[in-house]
N, C-alpha and C positions, 0 to 999 in steps of 0.2 A: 530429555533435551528436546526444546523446539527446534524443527528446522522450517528455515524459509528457501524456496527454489528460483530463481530467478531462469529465464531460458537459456542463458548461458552455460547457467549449471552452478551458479556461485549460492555454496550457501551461508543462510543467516541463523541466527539461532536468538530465541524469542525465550524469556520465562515470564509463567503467568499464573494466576491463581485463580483459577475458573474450570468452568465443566467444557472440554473443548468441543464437546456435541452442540454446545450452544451457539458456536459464532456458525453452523450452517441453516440455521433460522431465518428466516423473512422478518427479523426483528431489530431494534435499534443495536441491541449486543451486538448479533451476529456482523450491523451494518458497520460500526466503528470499526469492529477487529480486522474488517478485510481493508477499512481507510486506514488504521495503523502499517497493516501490512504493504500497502501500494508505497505509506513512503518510505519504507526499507529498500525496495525497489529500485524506486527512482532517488534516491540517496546514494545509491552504489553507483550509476550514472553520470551526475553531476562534477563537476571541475573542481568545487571547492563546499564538500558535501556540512562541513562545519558551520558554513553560514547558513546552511539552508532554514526558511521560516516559512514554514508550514499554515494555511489557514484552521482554525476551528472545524471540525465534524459538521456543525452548523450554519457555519458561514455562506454565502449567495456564492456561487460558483463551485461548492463542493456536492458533488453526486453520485450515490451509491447506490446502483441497481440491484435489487436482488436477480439471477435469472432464474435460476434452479436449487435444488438443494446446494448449498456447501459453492455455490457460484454466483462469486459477485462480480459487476462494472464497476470500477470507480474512475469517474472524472475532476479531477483537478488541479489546480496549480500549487508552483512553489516559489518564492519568489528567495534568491541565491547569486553571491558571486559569478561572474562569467570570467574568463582567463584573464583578462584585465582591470578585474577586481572592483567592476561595476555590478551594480545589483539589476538583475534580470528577471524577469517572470516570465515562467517556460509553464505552457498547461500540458498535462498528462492523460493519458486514459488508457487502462490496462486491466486486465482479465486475472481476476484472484481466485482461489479457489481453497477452501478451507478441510484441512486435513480431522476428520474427526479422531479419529485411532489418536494423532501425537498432539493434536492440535496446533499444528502447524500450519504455513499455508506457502502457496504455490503460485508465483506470479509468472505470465505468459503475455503474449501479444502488445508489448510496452510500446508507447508512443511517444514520444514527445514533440512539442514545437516551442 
């Protein structure tokens, strides 16, 4: 079973079929897995997490630092419902960190604006 941790303490739970030593790489793997994972995160956040429309891994405004083993930055947005059922673009930036043992991962220091 994957878990994901958000600092609240809410978890998520992820299946996948990979080596999970791989998403703590300085590599493209490692760098999607912790962009999948940031928007589990800030999904659980959002008002109206259904509409939310995610950019491309690729995309201009998406960025995924590696810092250390098994620790990533990622900055970007999502653009989603607000309480009054307008669509909004809120940019993110949060602190992932990848579990090799379960290959899970560990979201901290969430931002949003």
């Amino acid at each position: 079973m994957k878990k994901i941790l958000i600092a609240a303490g809410l978890p998520l739970f992820l299946a996948a079929c990979y080596d999970p030593a791989d998403n703590c790489e300085n590599d493209t793997h490692g760098k999607i897995g912790a962009y999948v994972a940031s928007q589990n995160f800030v999904s659980q956040r959002l008002r109206s997490p259904s509409t939310a429309d995610y950019p491309s891994f690729s995309a201009n405004g998406v960025i995924v630092n590696f810092e250390r083993k098994c620790h990533f930055k990622v900055a970007a947005f999502v653009d989603a419902q607000n309480g009054f059922g307008g669509t909004v673009r809120t940019r993110y930036i949060i602190d992932i960190e990848a579990d090799p043992e379960d290959g899970g991962y560990w979201g901290r220091n969430l931002i949003m604006d």
